[in-house]
C-alpha positions as CSV (number, residue, x, y, z in Angstrom):
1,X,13.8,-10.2,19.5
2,X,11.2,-8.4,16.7
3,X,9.0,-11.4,17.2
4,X,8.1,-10.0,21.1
5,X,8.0,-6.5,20.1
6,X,4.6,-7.8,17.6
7,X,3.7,-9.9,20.6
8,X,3.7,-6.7,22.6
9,X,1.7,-5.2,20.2
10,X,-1.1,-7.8,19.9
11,X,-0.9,-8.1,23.7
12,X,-1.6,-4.4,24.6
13,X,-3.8,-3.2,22.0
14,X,-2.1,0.5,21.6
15,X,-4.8,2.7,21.0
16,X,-3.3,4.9,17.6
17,X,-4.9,8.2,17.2
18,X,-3.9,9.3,13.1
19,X,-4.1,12.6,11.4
20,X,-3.6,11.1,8.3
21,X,-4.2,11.0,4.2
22,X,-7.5,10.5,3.1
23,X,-6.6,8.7,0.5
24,X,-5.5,5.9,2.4
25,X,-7.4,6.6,5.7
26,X,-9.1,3.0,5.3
27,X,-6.0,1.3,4.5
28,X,-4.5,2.7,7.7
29,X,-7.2,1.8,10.0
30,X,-7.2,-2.1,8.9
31,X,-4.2,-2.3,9.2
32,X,-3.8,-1.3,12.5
33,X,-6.5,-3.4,13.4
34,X,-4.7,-6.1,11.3
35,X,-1.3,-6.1,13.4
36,X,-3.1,-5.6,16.7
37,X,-4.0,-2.2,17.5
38,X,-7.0,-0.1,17.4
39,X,-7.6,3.5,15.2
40,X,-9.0,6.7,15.8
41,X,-8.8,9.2,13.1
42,X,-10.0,12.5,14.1
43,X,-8.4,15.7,11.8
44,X,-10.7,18.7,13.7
45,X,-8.6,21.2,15.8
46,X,-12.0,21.3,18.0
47,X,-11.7,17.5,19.6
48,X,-7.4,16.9,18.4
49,X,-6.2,17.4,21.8
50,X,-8.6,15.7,23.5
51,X,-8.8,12.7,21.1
52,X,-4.5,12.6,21.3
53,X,-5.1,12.4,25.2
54,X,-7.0,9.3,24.8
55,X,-4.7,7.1,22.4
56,X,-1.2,5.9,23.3
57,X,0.3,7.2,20.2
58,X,-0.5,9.5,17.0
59,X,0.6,9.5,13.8
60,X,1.0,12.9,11.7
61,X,1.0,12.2,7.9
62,X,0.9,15.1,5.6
63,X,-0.2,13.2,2.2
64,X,-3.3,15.2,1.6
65,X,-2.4,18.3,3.9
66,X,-4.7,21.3,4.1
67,X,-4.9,24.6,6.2
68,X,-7.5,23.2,8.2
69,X,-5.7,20.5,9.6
70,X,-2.0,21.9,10.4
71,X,-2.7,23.6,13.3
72,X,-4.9,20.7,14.4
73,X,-1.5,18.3,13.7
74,X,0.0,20.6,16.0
75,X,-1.8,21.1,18.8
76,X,-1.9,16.8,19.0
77,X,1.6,17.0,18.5
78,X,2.0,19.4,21.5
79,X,-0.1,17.6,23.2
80,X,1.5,13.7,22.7
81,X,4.5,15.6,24.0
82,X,2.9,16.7,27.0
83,X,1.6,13.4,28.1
84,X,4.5,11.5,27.1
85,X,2.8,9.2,24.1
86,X,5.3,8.7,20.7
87,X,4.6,10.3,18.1
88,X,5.1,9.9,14.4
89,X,6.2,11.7,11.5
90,X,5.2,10.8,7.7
91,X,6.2,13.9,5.3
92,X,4.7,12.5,2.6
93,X,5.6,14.8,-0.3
94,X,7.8,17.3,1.7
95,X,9.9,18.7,-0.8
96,X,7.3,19.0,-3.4
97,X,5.5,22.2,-2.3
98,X,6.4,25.1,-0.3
99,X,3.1,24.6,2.0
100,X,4.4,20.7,2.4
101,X,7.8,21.1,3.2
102,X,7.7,24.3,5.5
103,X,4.5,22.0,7.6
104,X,6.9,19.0,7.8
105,X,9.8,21.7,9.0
106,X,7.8,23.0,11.4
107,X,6.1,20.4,12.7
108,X,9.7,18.7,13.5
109,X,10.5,22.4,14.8
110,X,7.7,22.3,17.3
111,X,7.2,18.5,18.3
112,X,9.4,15.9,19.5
113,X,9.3,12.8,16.9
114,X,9.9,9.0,18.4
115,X,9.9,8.2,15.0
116,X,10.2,9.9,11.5
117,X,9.5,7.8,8.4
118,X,9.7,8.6,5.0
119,X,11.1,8.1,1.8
120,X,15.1,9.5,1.0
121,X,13.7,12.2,-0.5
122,X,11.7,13.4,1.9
123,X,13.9,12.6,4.4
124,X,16.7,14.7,2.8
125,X,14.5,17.9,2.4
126,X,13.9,17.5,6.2
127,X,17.4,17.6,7.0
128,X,18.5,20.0,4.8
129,X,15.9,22.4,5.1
130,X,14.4,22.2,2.0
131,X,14.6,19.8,-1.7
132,X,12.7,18.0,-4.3
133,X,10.8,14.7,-5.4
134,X,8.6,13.3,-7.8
135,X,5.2,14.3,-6.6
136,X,5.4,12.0,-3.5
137,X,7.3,9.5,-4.6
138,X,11.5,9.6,-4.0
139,X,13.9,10.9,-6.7
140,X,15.7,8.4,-8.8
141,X,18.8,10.3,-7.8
142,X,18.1,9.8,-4.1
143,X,17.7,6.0,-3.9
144,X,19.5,3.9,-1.3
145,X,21.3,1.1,-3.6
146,X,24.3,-1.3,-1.8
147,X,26.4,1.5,-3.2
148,X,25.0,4.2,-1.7
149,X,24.3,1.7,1.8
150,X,26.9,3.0,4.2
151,X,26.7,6.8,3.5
152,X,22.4,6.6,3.8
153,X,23.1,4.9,6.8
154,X,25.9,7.8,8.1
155,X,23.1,10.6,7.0
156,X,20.0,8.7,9.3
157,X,22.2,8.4,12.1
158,X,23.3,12.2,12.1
159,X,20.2,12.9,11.2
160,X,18.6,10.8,14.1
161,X,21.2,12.6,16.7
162,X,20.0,16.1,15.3
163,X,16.1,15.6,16.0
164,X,16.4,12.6,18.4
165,X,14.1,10.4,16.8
166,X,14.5,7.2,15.1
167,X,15.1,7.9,11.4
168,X,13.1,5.4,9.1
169,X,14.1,5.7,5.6
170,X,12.2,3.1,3.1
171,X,12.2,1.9,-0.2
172,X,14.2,-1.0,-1.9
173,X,16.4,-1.6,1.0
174,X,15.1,0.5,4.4
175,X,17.0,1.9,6.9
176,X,16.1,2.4,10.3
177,X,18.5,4.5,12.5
178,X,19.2,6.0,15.9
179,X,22.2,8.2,16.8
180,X,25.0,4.8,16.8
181,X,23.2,2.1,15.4
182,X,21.4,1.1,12.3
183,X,18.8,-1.7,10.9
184,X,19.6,-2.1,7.2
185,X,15.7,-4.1,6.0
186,X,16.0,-6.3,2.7
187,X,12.9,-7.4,3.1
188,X,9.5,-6.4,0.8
189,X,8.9,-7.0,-2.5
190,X,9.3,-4.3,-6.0
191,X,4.8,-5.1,-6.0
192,X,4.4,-2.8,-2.6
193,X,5.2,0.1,-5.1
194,X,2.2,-0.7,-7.1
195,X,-0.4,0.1,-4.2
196,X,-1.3,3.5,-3.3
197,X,-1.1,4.0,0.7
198,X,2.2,1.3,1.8
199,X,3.6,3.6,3.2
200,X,1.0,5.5,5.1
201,X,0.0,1.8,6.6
202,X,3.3,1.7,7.5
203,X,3.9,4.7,9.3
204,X,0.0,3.4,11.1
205,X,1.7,0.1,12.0
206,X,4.9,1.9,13.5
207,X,3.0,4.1,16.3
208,X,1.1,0.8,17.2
209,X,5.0,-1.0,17.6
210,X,6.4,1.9,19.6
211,X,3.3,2.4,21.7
212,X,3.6,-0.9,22.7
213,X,7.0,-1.1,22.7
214,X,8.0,2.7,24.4
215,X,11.1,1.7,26.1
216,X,12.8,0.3,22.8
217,X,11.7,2.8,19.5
218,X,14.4,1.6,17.7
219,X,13.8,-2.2,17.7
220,X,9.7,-1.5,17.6
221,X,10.6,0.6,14.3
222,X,12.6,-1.9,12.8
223,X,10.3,-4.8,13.9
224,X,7.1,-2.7,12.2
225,X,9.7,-2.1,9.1
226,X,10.6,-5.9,8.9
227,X,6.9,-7.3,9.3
228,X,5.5,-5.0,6.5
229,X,8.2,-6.1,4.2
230,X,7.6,-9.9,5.3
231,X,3.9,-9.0,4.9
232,X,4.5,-7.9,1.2
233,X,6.9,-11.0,0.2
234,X,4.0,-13.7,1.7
235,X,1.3,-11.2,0.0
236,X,3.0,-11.7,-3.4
237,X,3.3,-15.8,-2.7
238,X,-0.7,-15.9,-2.6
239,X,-1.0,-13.6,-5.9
240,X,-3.3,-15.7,-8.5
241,X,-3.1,-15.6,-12.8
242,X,-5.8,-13.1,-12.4
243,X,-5.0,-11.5,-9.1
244,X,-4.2,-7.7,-9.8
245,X,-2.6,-4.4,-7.2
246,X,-6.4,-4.3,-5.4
247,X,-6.0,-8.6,-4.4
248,X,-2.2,-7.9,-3.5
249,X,-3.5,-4.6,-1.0
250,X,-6.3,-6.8,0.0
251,X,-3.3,-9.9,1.0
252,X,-1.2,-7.5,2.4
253,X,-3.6,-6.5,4.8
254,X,-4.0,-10.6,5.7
255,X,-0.8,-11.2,6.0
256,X,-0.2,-8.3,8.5
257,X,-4.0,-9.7,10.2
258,X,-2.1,-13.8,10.4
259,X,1.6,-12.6,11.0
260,X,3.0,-14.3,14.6
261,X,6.1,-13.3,15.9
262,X,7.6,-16.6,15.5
263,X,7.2,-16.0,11.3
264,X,8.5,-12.5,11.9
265,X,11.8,-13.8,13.0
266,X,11.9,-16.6,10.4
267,X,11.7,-14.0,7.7
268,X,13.1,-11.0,8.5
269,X,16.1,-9.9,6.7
270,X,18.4,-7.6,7.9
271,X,22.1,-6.3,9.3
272,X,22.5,-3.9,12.2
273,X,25.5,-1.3,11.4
């Protein structure tokens, strides 16, 4: 089943327009081109609705977030609304700042989400209204364990049936929810934490699945989940003596370029609750 929804993607070509961190800006463009889609970055309230009319889907991430480009997130949120295209959330940080978290509040006020992906941390100061994290980086308190597994998964899907989006929640084990059901991911591998900008490619690589995928955002989320994870475990395989976190970014990026969906379904490893 997640091997067609990369299929899709490959076959289709979802045109991904990204307001997005420039910090990892590059990463998020290859990467898209790597799993099949095609970029367009554009942060400037002058040309954001018109660029958002032109893509299939658009990406809001809030990692290097600045006055100038909130109102042009939403005015392409608005307007991926209007037309009917997903849209995606990344809060990167939300908790951290006042200016972060009430952008991420209102930006989930205002637009309608397919997907929202984030850390637990983040996640949590969305649903609650307000919290903390490390910088941008999830609170040790916060993290999903096998402990903690079934209550995560209770808080994504209420939190999924309060926005109506599909709640993506990742870190050591990632959780993808809608209202009823939920993928529980085991894949990826402790070296993704070590490269600046996994998730941001992530939450690129998610519009691309649901843009191509619109009539199923919960398998296209957990598909895009499952593939980066696999992409980081086949990354780590290829890791030389004197290979360091740039060569392991660098094989990510490959192994997202060479994945198939027929390797997908060989390695993906998960549980739907």
């Amino acid at each position: 089943m997640l091997g067609k929804l990369l299929d899709n993607v490959r076959q289709r070509h979802p045109l991904v327009h990204n307001i997005t961190n420039y910090v990892t800006v590059n990463d998020c463009a290859n990467i898209l081109l790597a799993c099949g889609g095609s970029p367009i970055m554009a942060d400037d309230m002058g040309e954001a609705e018109e660029i958002t009319a032109l893509c299939g889907g658009l990406v809001l991430n809030l990692g290097t977030l600045n006055a100038r480009t909130i109102p042009a997130m939403l005015a392409a949120g608005i307007k991926a609304n209007e037309l009917g295209h997903p849209a995606v959330l990344d809060p990167v940080g939300a908790g951290a700042s006042r200016l972060r978290t009430d952008t991420a509040l209102r930006l989930v006020e205002q637009v309608r989400f397919a997907v929202i992906r984030g850390n637990i941390s983040e996640i949590k100061t969305l649903a609650l209204g307000g919290g903390s994290t490390q910088g941008v980086d999830a609170d040790v308190g916060d993290a999903v364990t096998k402990d903690t597994l079934e209550e995560a998964v209770r808080f994504a899907k209420g939190f999924a049936q309060k926005t109506g989006a599909v709640i993506a929640i990742t870190g050591a084990i990632d959780i993808v929810a809608d209202g009823e059901r939920a993928f529980c991911i085991f894949n990826g591998h402790p070296m993704m934490s070590s490269v600046t900008g996994t998730g941001c490619q992530l939450s690129a690589m998610t519009a691309a699945y649901v843009t191509a995928n619109p009539d199923r955002p919960l398998e296209a989320t957990a598909a895009a989940v499952c593939a980066m994870g696999v992409c980081g475990e086949l990354a780590q395989q290829r890791m030389g003596e004197q290979d360091g976190n740039s060569s392991y970014r660098n094989y990510i990026i490959d192994a997202v370029y060479r994945l198939d969906g027929e390797t997908l379904e060989r390695h993906a490893n998960y549980q739907i609750l």
